[in-house]
Residue frames as qw, qx, qy, qz and C-alpha x, y, z in Angstrom:
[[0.989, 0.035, -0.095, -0.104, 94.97, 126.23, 135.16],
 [0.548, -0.672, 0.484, 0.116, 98.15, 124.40, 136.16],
 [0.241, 0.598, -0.683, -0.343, 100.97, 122.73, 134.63],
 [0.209, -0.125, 0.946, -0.215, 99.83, 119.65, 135.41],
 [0.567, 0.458, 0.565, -0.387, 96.71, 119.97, 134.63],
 [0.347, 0.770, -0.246, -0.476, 97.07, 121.48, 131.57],
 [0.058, -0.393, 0.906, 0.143, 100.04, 118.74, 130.77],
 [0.341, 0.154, 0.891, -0.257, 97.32, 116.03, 131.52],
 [0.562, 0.588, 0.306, -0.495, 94.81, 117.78, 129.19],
 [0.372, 0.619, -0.654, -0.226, 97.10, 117.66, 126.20],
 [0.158, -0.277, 0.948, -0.015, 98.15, 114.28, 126.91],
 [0.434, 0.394, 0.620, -0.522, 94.57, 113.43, 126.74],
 [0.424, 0.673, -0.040, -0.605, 93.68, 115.25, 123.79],
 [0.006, -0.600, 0.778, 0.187, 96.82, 113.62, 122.04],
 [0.088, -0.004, 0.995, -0.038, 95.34, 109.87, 122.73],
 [0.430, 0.574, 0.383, -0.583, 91.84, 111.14, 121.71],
 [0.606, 0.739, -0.025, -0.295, 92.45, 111.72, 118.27],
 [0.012, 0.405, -0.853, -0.328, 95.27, 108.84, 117.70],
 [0.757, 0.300, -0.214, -0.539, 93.16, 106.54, 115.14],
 [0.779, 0.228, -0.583, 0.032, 95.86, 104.23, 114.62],
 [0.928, -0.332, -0.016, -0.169, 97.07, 101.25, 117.04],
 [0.969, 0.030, 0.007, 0.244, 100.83, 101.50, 116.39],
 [0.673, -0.281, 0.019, 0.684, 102.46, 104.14, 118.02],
 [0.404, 0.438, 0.389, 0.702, 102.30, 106.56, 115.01],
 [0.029, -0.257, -0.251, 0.933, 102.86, 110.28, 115.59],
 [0.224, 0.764, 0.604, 0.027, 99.39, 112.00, 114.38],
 [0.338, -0.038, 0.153, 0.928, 99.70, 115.17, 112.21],
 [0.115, 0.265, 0.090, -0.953, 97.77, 118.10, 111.62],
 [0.118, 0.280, -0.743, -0.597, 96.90, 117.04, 108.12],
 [0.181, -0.124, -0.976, -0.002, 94.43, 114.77, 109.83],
 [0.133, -0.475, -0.649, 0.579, 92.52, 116.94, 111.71],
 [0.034, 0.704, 0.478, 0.523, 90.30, 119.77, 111.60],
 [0.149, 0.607, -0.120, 0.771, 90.67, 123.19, 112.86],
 [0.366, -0.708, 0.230, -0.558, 89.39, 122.85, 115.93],
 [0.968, -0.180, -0.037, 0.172, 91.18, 119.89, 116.95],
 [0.723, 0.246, -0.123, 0.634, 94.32, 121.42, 115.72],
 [0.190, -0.777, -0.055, -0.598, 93.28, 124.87, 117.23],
 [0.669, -0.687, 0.025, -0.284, 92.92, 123.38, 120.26],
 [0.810, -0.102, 0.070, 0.574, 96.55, 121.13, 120.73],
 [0.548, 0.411, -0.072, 0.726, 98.10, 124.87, 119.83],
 [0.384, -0.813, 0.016, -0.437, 95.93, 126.79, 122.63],
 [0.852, -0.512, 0.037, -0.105, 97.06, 124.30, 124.92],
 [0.745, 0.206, -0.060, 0.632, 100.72, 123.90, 123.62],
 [0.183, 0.673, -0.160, 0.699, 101.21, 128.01, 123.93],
 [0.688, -0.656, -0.090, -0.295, 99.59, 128.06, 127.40],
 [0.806, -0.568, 0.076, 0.145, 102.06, 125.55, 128.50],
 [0.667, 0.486, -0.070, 0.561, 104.89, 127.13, 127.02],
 [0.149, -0.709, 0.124, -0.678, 104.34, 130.18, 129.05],
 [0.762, -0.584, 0.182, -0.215, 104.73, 127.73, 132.42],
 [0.683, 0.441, -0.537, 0.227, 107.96, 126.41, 131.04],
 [0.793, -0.605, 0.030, 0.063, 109.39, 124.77, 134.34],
 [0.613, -0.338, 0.185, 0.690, 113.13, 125.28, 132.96],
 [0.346, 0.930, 0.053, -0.111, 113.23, 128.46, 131.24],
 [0.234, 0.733, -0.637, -0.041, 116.82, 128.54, 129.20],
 [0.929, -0.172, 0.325, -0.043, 117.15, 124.48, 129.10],
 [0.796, 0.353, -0.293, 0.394, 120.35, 124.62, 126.97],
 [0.085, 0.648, -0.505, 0.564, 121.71, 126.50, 130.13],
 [0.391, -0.347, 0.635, -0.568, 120.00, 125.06, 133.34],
 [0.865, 0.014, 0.449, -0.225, 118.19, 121.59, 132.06],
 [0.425, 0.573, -0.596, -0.369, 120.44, 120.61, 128.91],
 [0.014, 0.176, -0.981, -0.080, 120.55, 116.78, 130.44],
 [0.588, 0.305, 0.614, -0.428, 116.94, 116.24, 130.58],
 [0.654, 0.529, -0.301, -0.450, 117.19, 116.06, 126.43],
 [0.267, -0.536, 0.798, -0.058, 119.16, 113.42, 127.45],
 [0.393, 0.024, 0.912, -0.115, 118.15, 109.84, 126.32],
 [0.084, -0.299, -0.719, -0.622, 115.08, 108.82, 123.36],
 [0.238, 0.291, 0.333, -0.865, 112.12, 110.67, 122.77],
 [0.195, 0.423, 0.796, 0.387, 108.69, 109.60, 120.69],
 [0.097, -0.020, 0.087, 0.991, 107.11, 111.69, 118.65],
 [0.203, 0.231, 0.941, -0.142, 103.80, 112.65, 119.12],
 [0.196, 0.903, 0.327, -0.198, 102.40, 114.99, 117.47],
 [0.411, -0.309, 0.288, 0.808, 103.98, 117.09, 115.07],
 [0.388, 0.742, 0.426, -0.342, 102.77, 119.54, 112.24],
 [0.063, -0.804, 0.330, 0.490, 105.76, 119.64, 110.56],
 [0.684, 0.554, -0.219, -0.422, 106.31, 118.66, 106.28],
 [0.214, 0.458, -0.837, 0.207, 109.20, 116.32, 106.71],
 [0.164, 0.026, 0.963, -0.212, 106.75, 113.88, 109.08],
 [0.618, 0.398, 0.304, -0.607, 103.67, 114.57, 107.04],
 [0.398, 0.507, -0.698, -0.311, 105.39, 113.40, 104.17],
 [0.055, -0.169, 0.984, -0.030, 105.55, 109.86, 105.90],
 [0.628, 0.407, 0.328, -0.577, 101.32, 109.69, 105.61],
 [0.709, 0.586, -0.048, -0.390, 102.11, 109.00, 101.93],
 [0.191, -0.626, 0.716, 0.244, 104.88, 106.14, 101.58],
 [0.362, 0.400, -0.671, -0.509, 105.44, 104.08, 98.99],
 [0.404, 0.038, -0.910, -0.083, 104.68, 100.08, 98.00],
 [0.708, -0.410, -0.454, -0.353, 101.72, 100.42, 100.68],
 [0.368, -0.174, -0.499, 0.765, 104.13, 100.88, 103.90],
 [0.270, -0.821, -0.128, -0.486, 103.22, 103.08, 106.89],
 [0.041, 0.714, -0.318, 0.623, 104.37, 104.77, 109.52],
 [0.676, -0.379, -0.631, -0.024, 104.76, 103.29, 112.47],
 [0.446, -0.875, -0.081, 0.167, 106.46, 104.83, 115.90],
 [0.426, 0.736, -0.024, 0.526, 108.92, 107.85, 115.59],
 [0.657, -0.509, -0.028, 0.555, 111.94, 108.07, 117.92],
 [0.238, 0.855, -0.203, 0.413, 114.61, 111.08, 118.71],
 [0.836, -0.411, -0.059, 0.359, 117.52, 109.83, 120.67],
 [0.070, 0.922, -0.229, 0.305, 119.86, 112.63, 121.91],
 [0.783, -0.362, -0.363, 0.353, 123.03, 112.15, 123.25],
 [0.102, -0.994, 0.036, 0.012, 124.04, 115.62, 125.04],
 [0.639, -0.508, 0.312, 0.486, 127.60, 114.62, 125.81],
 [0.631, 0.110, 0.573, 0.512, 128.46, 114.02, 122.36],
 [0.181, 0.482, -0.161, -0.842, 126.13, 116.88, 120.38],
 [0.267, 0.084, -0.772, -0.570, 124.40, 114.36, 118.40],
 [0.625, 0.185, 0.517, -0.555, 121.11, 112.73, 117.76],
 [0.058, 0.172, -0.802, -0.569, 119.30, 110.70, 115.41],
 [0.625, 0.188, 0.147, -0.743, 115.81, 110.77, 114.41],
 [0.169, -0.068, 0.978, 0.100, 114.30, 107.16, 113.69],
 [0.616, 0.145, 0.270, -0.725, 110.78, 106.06, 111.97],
 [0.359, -0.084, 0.930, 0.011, 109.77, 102.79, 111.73],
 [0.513, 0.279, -0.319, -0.746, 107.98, 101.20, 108.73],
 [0.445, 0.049, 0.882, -0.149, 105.79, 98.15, 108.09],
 [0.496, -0.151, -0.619, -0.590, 103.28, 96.83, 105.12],
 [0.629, -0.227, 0.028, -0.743, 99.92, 96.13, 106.71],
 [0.898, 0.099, -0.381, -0.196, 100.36, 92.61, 105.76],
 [0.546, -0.703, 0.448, 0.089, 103.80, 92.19, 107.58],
 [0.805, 0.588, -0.043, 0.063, 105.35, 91.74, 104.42],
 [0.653, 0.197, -0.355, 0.639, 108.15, 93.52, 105.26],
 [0.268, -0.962, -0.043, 0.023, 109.04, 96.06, 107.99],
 [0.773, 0.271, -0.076, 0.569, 111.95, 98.23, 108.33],
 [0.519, -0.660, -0.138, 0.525, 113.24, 101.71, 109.37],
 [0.293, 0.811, 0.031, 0.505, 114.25, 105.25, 108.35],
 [0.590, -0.676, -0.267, 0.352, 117.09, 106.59, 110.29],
 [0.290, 0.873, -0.054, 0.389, 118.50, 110.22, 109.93],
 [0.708, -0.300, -0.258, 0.585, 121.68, 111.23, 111.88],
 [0.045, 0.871, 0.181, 0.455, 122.25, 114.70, 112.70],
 [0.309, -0.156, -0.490, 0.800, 125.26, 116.76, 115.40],
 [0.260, -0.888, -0.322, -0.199, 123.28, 119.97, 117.17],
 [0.459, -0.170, -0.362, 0.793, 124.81, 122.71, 119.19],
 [0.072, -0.777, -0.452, 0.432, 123.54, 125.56, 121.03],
 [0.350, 0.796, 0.094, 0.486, 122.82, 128.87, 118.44],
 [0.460, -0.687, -0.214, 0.520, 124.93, 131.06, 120.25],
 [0.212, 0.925, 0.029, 0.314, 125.31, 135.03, 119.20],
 [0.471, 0.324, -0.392, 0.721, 128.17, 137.44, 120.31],
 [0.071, -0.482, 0.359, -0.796, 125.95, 138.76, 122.79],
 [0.761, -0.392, -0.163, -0.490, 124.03, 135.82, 124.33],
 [0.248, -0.364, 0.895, -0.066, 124.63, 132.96, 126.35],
 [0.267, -0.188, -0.888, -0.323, 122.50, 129.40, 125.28],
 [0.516, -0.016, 0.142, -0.845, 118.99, 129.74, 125.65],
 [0.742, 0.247, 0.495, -0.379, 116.34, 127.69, 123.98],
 [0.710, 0.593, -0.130, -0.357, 117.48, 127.58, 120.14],
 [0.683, -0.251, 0.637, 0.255, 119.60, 124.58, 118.96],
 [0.483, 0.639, -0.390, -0.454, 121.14, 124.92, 115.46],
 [0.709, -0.131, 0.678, 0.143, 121.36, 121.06, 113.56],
 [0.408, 0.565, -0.628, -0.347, 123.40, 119.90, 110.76],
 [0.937, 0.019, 0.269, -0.222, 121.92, 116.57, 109.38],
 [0.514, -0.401, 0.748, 0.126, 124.29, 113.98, 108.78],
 [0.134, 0.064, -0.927, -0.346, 123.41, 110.73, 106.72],
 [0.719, 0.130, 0.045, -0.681, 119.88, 109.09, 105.70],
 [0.048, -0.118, 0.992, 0.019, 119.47, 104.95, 106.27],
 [0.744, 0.059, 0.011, -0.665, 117.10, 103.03, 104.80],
 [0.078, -0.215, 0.965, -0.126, 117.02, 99.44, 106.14],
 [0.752, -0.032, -0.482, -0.449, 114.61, 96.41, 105.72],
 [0.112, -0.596, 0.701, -0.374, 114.80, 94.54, 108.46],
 [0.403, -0.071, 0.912, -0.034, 112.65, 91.67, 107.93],
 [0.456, 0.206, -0.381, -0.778, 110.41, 90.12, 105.17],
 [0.789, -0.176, -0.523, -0.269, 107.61, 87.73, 105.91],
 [0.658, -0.684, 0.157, -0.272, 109.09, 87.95, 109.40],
 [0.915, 0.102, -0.050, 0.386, 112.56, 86.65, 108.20],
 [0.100, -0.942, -0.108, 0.302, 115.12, 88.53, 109.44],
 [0.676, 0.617, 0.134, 0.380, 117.54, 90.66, 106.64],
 [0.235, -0.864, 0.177, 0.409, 120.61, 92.17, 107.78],
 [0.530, 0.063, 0.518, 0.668, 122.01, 92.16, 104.43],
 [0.160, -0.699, -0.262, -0.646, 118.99, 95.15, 103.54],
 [0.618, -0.711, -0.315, 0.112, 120.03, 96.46, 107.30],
 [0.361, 0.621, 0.321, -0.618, 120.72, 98.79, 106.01],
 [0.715, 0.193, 0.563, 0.367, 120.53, 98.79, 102.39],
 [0.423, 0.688, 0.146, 0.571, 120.99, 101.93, 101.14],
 [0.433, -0.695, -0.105, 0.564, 122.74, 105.18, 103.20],
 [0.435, 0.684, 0.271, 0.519, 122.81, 108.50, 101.42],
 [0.261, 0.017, -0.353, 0.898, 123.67, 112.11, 102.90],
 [0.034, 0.756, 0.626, -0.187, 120.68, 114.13, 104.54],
 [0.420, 0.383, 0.331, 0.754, 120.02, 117.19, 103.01],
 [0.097, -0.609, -0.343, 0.709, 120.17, 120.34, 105.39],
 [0.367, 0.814, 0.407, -0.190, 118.17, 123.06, 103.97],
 [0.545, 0.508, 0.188, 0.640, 119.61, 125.68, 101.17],
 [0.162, 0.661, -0.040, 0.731, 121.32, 128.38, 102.26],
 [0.500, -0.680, 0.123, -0.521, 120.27, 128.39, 105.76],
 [0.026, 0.060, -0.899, 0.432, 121.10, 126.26, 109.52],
 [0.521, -0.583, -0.488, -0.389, 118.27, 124.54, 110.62],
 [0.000, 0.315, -0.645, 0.697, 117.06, 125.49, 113.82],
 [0.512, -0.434, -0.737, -0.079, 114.85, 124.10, 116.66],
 [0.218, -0.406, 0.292, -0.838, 113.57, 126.28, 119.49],
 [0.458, -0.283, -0.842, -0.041, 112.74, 124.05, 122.46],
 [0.128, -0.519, -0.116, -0.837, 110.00, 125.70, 123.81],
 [0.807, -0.424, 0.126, -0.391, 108.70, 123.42, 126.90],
 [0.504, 0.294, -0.800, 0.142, 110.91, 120.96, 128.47],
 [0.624, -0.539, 0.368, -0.430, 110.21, 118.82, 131.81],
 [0.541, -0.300, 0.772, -0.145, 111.07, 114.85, 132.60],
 [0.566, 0.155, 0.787, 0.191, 108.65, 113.38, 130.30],
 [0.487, 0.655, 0.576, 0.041, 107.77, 115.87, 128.19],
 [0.278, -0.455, 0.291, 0.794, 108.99, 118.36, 125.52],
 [0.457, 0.795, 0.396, -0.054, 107.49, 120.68, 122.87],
 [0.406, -0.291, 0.404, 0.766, 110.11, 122.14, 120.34],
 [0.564, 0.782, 0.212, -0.157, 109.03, 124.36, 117.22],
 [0.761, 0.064, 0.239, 0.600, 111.26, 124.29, 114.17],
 [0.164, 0.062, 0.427, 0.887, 112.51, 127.43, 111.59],
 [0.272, -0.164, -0.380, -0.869, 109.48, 127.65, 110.23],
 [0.490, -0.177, 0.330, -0.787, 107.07, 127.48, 113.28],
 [0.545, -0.044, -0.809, -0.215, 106.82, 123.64, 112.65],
 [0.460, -0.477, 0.574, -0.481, 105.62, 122.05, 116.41],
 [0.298, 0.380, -0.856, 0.187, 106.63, 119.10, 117.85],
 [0.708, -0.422, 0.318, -0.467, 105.48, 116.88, 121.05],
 [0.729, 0.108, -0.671, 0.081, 107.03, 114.44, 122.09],
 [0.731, -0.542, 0.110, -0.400, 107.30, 112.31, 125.04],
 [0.077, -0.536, 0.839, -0.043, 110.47, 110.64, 126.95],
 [0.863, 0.109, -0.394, -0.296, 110.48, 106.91, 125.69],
 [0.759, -0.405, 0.510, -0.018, 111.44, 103.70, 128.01],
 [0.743, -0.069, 0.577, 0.332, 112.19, 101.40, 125.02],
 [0.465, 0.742, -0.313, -0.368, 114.06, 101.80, 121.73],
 [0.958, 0.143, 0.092, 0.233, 115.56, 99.18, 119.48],
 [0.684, -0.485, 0.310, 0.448, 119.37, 98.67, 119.77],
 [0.655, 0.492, 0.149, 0.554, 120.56, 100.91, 117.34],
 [0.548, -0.560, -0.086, 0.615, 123.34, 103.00, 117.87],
 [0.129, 0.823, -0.172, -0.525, 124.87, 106.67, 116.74]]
């Protein structure tokens, strides 16, 4: 099967088994083995057709620019499934800027009602893992930054006094670097697996609200 084709099946699959109407990445957690079976047959497959093999050497600007997440299997966005006061998830951004070495992972929140909606936004630098005997490959070591948590309207009023309203430090793991291994990269699409064999999908995004590094 081709990359394309393949690419297209996944993509498929992906919009098959999104329930919700608002963007929201879809997680294992939801699914049943052979749904989840299948999105990893088809992930490995196209790993093994990687069109830029070493992409922190020979494609490092295609991470360029925001990315939504779609899929993901990792504990840190299952967690959002269960937020507080009756919020939910809504769409789930990664905006890289290569020049700089930084990103910042975004997920948007809302009550059902449109009570209020608002925004988680993690900040985080990144640089290639580099040993004494390699050059950059695929693994990116990141050291998170700060955690925002903003309101951003209520009843559809908008609140930039709770914009944000709290801003704490993010808490990189104990003892260790996180790492990301980005295992499929092309124009619009990228598949990344973390430390601990988390996996990713995402897909290059056109729009993002106007928040900066």
């Amino acid at each position: 099967m081709s990359r394309q084709t393949l690419k297209a099946k996944l993509q498929l699959l992906l919009k098959e088994i999104q329930t919700q109407d608002d963007g929201s990445p879809v997680t294992n957690l939801k699914l049943d083995t052979t749904k989840t079976t299948e999105i990893e047959n088809l992930v490995v497959e196209l790993e093994a057709l990687n069109p830029n093999l070493q992409p922190l050497q020979n494609a490092i600007n295609l991470l360029n620019g925001a990315w939504q997440l779609q899929y993901s299997t990792a504990r840190e966005i299952r967690s959002l499934a269960s937020l507080p006061l009756g919020l939910s998830i809504g769409e789930v951004y990664q905006v890289i800027n290569v020049a700089s070495q930084q990103f910042f992972n975004l997920a948007q929140v809302k009550h059902p009602l449109n009570i209020i909606s608002g925004y988680v936004k993690v900040t985080a630098s990144f640089e290639p893992a580099i040993d004494t005997a390699s050059l950059p490959d695929k693994r990116i070591n990141v050291y998170f930054d700060k955690r925002y948590l903003a309101i951003d309207k209520i009843i559809g009023v908008n609140t930039p006094y709770l914009n944000p309203f709290k801003v704490v430090a993010a808490n990189s793991p104990q003892g260790r670097v996180a790492t990301l291994d980005i295992t499929y990269l092309d124009e619009t699409l990228r598949i990344g697996r973390g430390g601990d064999e988390s996996l990713f999908i995402l897909n290059k995004a056109d729009n993002l609200p106007n928040l900066s590094f």
